[in-house]
BALUMPA-517139 format. One record per atom (N, C-alpha, C): atom name; x, y, z. Coordinates in nm, 4 decimals, decimal comma, always signed. Last residue first. Layout:
BALUMPA-517139
   atom         c1         c2         c3
     CA          X          Y          Z
...
END
This chain:
BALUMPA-517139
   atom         c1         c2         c3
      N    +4,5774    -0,9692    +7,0302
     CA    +4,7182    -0,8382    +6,9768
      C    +4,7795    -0,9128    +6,9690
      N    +4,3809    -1,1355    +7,0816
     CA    +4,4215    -1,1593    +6,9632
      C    +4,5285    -1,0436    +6,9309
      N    +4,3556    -1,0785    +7,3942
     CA    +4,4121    -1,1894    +7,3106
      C    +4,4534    -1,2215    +7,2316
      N    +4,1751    -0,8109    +7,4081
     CA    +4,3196    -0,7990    +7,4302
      C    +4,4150    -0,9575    +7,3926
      N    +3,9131    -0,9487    +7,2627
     CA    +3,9945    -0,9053    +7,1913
      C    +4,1977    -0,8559    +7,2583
      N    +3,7592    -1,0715    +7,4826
     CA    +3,8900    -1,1727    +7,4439
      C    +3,9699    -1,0766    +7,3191
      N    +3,5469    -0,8929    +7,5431
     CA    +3,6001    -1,0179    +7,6143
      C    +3,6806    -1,0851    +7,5840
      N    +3,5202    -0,6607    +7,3473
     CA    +3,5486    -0,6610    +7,5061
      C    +3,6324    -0,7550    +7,5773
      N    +3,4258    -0,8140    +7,1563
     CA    +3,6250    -0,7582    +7,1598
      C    +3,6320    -0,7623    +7,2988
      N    +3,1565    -0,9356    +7,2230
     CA    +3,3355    -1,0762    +7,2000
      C    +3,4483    -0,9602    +7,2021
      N    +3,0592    -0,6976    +7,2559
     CA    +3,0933    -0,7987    +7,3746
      C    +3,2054    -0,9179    +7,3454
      N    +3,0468    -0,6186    +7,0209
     CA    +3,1404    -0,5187    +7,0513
      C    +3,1830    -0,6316    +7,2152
      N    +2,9090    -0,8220    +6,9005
     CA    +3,0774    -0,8121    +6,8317
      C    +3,1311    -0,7518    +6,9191
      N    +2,6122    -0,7213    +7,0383
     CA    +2,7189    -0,8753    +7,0511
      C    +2,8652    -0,8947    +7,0110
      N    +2,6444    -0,5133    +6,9101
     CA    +2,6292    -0,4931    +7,0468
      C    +2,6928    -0,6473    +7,0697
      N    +2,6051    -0,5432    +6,6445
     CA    +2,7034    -0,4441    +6,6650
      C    +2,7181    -0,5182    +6,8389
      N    +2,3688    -0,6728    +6,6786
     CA    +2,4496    -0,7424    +6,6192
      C    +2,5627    -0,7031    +6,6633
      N    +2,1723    -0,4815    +6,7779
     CA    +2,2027    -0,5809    +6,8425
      C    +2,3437    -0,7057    +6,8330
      N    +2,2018    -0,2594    +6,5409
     CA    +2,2511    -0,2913    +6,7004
      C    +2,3004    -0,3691    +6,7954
      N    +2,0849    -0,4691    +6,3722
     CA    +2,1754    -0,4256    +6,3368
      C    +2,2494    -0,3537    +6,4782
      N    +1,8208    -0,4720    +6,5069
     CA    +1,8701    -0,6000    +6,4650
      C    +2,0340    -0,5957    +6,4156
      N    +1,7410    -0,1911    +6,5002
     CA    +1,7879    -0,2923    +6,6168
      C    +1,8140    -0,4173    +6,6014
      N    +1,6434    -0,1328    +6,2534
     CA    +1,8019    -0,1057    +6,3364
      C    +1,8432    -0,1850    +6,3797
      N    +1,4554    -0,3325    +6,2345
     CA    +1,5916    -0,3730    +6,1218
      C    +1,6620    -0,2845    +6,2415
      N    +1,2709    -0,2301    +6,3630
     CA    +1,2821    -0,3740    +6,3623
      C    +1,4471    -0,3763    +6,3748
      N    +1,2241    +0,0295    +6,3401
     CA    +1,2819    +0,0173    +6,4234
      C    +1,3269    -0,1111    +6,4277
      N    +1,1192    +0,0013    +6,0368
     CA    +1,2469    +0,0415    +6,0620
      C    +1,2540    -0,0081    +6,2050
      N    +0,8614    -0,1465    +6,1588
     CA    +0,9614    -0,2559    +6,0380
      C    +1,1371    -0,1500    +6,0473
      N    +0,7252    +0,0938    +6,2974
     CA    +0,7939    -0,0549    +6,3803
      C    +0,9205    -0,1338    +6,3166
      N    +0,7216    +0,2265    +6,0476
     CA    +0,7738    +0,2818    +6,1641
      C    +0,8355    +0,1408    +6,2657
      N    +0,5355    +0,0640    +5,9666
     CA    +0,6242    +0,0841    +5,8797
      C    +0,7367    +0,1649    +5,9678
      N    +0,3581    +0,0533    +6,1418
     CA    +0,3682    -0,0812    +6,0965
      C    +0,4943    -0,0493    +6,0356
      N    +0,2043    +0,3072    +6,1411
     CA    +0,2866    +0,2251    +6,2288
      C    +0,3835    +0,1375    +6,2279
      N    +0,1004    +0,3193    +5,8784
     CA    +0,2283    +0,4472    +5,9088
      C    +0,3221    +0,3508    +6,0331
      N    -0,0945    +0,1437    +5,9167
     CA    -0,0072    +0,1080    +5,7945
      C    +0,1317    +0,1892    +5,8041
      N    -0,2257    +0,2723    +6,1492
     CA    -0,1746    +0,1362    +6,1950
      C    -0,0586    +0,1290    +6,0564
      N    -0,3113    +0,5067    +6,2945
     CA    -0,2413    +0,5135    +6,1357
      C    -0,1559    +0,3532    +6,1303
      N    -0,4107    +0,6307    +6,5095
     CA    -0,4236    +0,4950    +6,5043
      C    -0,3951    +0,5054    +6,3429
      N    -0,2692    +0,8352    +6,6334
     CA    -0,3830    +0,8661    +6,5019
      C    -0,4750    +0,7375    +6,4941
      N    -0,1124    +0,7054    +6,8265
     CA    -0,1631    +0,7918    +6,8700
      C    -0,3121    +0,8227    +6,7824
      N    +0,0306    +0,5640    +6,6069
     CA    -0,0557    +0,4960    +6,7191
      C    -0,1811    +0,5751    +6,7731
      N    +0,1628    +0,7973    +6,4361
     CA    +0,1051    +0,6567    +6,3911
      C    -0,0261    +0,5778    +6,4800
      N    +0,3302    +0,8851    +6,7122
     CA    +0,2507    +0,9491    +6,5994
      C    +0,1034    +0,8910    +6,5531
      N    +0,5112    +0,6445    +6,7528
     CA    +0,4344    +0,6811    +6,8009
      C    +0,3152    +0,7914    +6,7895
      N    +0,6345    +0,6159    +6,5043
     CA    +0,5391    +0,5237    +6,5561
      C    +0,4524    +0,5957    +6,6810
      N    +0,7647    +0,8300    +6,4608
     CA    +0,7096    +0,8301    +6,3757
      C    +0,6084    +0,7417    +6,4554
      N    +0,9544    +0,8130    +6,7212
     CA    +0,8369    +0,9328    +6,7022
      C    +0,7601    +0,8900    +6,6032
      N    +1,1055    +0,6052    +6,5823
     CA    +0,9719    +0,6064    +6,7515
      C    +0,8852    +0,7123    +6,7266
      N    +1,2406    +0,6664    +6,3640
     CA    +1,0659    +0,5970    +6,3756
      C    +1,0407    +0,5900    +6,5210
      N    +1,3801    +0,9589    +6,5229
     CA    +1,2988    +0,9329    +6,3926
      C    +1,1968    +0,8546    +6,3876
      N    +1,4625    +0,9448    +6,7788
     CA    +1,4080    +1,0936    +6,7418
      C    +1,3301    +1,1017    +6,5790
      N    +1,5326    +0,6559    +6,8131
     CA    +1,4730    +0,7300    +6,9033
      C    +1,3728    +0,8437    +6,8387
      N    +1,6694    +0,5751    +6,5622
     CA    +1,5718    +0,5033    +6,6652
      C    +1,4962    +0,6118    +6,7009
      N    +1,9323    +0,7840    +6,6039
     CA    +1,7974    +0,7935    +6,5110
      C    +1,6952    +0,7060    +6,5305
      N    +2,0110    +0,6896    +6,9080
     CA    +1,9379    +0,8274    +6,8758
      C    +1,8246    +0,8389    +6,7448
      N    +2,1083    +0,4557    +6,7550
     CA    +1,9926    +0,4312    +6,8697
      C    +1,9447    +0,5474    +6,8580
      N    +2,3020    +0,5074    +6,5781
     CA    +2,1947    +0,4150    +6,5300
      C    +2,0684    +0,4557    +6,6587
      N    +2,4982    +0,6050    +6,7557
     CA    +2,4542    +0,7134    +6,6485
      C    +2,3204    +0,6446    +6,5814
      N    +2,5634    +0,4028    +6,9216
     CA    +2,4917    +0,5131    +7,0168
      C    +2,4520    +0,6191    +6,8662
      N    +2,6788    +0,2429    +6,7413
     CA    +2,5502    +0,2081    +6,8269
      C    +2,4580    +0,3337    +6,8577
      N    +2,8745    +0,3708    +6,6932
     CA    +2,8371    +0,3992    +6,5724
      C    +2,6674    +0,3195    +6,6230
      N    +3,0578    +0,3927    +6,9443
     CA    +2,9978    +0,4869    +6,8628
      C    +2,8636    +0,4841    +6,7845
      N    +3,0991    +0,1426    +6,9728
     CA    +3,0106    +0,1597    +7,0226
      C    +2,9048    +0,3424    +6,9970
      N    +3,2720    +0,0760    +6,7568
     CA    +3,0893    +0,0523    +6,7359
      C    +3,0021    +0,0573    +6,8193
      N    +3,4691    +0,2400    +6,8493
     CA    +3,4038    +0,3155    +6,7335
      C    +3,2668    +0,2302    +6,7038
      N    +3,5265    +0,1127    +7,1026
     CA    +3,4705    +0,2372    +7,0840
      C    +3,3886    +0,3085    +6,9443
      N    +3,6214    -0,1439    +7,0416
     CA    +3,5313    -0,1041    +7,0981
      C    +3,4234    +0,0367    +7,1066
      N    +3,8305    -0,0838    +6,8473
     CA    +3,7684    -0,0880    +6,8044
      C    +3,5468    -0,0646    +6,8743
      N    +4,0113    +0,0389    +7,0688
     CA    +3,9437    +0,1345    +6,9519
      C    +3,8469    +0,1415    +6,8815
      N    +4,0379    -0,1422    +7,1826
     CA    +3,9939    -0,0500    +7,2696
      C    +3,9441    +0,0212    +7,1466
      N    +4,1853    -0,3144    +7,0205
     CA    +4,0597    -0,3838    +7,0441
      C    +3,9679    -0,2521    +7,1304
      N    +4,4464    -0,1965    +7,0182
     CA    +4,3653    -0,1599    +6,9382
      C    +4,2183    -0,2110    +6,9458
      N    +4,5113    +0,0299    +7,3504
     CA    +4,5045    -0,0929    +7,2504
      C    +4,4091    -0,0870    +7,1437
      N    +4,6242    +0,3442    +7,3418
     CA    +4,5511    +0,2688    +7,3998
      C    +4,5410    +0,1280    +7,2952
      N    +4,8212    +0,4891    +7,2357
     CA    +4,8712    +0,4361    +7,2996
      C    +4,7834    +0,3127    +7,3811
      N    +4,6282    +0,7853    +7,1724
     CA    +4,7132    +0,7031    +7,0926
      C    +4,8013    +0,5761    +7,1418
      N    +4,4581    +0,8385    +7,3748
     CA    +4,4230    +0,7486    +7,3156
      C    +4,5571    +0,6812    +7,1825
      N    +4,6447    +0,8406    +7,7496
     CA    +4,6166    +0,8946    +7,5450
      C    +4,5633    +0,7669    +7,4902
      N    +4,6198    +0,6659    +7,9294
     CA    +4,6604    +0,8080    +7,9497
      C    +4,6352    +0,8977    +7,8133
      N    +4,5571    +0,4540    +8,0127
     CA    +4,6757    +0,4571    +7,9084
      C    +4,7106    +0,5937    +7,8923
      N    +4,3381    +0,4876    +8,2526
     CA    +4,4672    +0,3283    +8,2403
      C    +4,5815    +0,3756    +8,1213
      N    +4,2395    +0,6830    +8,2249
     CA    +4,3281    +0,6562    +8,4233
      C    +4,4023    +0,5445    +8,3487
      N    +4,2014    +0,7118    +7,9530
     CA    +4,2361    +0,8313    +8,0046
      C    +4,3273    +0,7530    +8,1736
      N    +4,0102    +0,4461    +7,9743
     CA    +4,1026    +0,4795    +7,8564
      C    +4,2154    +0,5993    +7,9381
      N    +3,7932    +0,4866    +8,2200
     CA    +3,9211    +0,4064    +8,2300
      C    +4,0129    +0,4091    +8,1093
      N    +3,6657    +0,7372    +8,1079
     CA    +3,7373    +0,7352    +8,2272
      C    +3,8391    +0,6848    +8,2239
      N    +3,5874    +0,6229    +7,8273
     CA    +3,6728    +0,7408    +7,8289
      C    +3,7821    +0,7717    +7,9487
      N    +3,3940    +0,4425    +7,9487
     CA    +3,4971    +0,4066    +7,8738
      C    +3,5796    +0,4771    +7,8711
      N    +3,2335    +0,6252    +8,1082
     CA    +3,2976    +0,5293    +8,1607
      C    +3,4033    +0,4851    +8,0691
      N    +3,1142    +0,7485    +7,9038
     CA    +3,1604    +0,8363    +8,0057
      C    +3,2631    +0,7521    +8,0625
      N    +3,0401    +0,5677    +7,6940
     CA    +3,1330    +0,6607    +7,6646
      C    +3,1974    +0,7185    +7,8073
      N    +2,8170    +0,4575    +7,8829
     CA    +2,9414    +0,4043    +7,8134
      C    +3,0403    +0,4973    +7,8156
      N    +2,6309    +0,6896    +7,9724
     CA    +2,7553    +0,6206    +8,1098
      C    +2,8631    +0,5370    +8,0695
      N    +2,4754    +0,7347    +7,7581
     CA    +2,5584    +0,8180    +7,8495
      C    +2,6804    +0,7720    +7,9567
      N    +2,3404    +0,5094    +7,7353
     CA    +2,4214    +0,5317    +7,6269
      C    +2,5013    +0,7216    +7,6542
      N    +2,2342    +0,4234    +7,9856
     CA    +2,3363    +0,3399    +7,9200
      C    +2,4352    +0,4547    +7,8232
      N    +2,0303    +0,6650    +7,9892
     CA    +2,1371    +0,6564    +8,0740
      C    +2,2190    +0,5501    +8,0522
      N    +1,8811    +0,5826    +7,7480
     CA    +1,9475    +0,6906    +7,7637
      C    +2,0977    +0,7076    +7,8311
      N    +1,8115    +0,3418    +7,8201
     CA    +1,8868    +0,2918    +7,7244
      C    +1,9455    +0,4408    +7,7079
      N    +1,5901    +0,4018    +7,9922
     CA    +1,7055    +0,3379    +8,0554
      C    +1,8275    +0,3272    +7,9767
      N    +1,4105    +0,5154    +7,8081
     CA    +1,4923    +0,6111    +7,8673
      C    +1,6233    +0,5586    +7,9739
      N    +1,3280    +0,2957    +7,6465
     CA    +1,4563    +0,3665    +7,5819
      C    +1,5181    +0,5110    +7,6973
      N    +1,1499    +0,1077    +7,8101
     CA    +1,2961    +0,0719    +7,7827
      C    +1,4123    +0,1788    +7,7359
      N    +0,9231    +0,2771    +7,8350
     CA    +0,9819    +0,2115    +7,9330
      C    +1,1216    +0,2120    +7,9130
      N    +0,8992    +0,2847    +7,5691
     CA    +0,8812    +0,4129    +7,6053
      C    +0,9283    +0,3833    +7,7779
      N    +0,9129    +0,0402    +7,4470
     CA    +0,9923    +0,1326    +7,4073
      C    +0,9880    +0,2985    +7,4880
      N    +0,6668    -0,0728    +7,5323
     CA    +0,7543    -0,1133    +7,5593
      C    +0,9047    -0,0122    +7,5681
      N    +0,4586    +0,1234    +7,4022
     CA    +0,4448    +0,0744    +7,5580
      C    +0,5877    +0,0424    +7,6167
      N    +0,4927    +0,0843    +7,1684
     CA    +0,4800    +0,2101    +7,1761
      C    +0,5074    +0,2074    +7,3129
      N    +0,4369    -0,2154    +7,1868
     CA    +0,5576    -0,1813    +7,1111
      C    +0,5975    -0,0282    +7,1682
      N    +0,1538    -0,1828    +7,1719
     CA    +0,2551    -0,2962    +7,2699
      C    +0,3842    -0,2238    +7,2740
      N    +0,0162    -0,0709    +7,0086
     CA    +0,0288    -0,0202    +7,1208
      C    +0,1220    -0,0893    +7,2392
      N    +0,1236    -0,2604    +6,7982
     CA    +0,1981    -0,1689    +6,7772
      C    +0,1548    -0,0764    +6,9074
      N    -0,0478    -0,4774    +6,8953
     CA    +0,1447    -0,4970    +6,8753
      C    +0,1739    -0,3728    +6,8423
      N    -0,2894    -0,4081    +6,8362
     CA    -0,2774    -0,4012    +7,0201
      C    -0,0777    -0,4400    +6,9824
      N    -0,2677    -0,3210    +6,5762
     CA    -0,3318    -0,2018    +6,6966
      C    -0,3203    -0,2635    +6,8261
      N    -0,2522    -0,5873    +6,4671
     CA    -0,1433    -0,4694    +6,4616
      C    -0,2020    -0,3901    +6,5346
      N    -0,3017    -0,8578    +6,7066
     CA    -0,3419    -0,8122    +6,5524
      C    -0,2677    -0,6513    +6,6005
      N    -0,0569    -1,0995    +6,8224
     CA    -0,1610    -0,9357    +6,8227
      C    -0,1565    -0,9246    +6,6914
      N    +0,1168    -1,3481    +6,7820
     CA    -0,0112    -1,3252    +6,8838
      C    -0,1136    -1,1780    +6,8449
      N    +0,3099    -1,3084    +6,6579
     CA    +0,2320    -1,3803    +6,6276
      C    +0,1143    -1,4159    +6,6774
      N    +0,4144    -1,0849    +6,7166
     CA    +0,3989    -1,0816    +6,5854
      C    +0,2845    -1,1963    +6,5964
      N    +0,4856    -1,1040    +6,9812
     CA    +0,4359    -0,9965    +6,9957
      C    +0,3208    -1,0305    +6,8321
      N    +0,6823    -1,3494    +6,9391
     CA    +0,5080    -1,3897    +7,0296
      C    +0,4387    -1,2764    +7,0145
      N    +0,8549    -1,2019    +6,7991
     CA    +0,7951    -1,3286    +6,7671
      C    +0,7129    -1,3496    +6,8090
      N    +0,9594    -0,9792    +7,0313
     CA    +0,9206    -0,9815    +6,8962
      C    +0,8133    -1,0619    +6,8208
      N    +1,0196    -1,1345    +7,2276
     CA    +0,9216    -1,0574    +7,2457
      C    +0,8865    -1,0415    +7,0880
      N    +1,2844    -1,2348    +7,1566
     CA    +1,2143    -1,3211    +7,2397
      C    +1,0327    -1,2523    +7,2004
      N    +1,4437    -1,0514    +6,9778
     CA    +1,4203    -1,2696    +6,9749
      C    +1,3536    -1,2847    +7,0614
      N    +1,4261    -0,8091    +7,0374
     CA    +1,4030    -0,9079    +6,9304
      C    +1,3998    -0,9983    +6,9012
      N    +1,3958    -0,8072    +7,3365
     CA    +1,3215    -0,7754    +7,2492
      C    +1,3084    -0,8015    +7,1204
      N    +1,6343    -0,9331    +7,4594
     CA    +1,5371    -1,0240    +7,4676
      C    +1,4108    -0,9204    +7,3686
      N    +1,8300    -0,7902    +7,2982
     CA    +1,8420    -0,8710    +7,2844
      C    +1,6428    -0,9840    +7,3077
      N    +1,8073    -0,5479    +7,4139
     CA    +1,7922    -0,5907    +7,2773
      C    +1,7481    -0,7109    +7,2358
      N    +1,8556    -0,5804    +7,6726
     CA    +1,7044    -0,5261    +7,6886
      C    +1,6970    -0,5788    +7,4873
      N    +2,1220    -0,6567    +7,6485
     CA    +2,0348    -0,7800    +7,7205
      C    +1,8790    -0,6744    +7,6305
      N    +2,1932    -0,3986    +7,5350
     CA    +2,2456    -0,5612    +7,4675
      C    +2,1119    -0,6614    +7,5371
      N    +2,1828    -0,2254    +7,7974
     CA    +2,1184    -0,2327    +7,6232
      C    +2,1545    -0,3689    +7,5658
      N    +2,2652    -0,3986    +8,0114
     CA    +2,1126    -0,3844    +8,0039
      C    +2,0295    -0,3566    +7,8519
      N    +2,5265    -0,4349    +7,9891
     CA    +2,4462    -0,5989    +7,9880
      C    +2,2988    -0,5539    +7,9717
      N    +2,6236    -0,1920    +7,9140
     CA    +2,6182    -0,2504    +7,8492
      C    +2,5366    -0,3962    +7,8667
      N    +2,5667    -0,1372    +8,2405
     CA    +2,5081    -0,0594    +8,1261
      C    +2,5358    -0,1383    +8,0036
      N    +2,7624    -0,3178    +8,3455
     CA    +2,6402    -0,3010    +8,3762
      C    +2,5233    -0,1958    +8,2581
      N    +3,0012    -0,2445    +8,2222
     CA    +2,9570    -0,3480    +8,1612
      C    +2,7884    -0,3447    +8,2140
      N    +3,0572    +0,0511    +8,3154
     CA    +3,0343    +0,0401    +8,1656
      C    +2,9643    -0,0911    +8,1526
      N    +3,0073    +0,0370    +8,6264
     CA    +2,8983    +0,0805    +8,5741
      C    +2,9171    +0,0577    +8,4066
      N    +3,2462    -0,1611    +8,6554
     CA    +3,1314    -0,2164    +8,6941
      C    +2,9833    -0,1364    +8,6349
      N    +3,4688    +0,0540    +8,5681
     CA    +3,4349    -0,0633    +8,5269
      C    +3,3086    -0,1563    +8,5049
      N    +3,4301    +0,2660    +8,7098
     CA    +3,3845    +0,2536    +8,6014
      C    +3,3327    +0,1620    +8,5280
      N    +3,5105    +0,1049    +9,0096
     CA    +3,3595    +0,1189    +8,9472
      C    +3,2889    +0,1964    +8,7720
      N    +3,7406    +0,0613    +8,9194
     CA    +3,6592    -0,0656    +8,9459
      C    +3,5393    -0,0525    +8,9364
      N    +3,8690    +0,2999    +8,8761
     CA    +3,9119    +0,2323    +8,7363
      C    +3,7619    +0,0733    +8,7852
      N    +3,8338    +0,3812    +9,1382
     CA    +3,8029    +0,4263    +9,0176
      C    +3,7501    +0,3644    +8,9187
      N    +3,8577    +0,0986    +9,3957
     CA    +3,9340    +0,2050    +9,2859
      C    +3,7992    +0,3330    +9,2088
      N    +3,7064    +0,0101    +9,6801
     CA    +3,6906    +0,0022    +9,5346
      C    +3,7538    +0,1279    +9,4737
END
């Protein structure tokens, strides 16, 4: 196995886990979380979940860039010269990894705070941001998988 094969294999592998871990958290978990728990056992749910999930979503959102950068740099050598679907890849995956940190260091903390006090109304409002990012992530995160996968097509 090359270089260029296991970057390869660690960027999409990291990308199938944030996207996938998004993915089944807001459409799947979300909805049964909402419609099943009264707010002190969904927002200790939530506090539970996220504290599992976001340090894996650390090492994702370290090994993109690292990996992307690799194979950009061994396959085109400059970014001026790299394709444009490559660019675009990059700048939402940028603009992912700038959404997820505030996630992280703003309403998680806030929620988790919230829980901790049991400030369920502080919670609740902490959860509703993390809701929306990640719905906006997730979105980013699906566009950035169609360039991945068929944008060298449309040059």
């Amino acid at each position: 196995m090359n270089l260029n094969s296991l970057y390869l294999l660690l960027h999409v592998i990291s990308a199938a886990i944030w996207v996938g871990g998004m993915y089944f958290a807001y459409m799947c978990l979300r909805p049964v979380a909402a419609s099943q728990l009264e707010p002190p056992l969904r927002l200790r749910l939530w506090v539970g979940v996220f504290t599992q999930f976001f340090p894996v979503v650390w090492i994702t959102v370290v090994l993109l860039p690292v990996t992307g950068y690799a194979m950009i740099f061994s396959i085109w050598q400059s970014m001026a010269v790299t394709p444009l679907y490559v660019h675009i890849m990059n700048g939402l995956g940028t603009l992912m990894l700038l959404i997820y940190m505030h996630v992280y260091f703003a309403p998680f903390k806030r929620l988790k705070k919230a829980v901790l006090a049991e400030q369920w109304p502080a919670g609740g409002a902490a959860l509703a941001q993390i809701r929306q990012l990640i719905a906006v992530n997730l979105s980013l995160g699906l566009l950035v998988i169609a360039v991945a996968s068929a944008g060298r097509y449309f040059a």
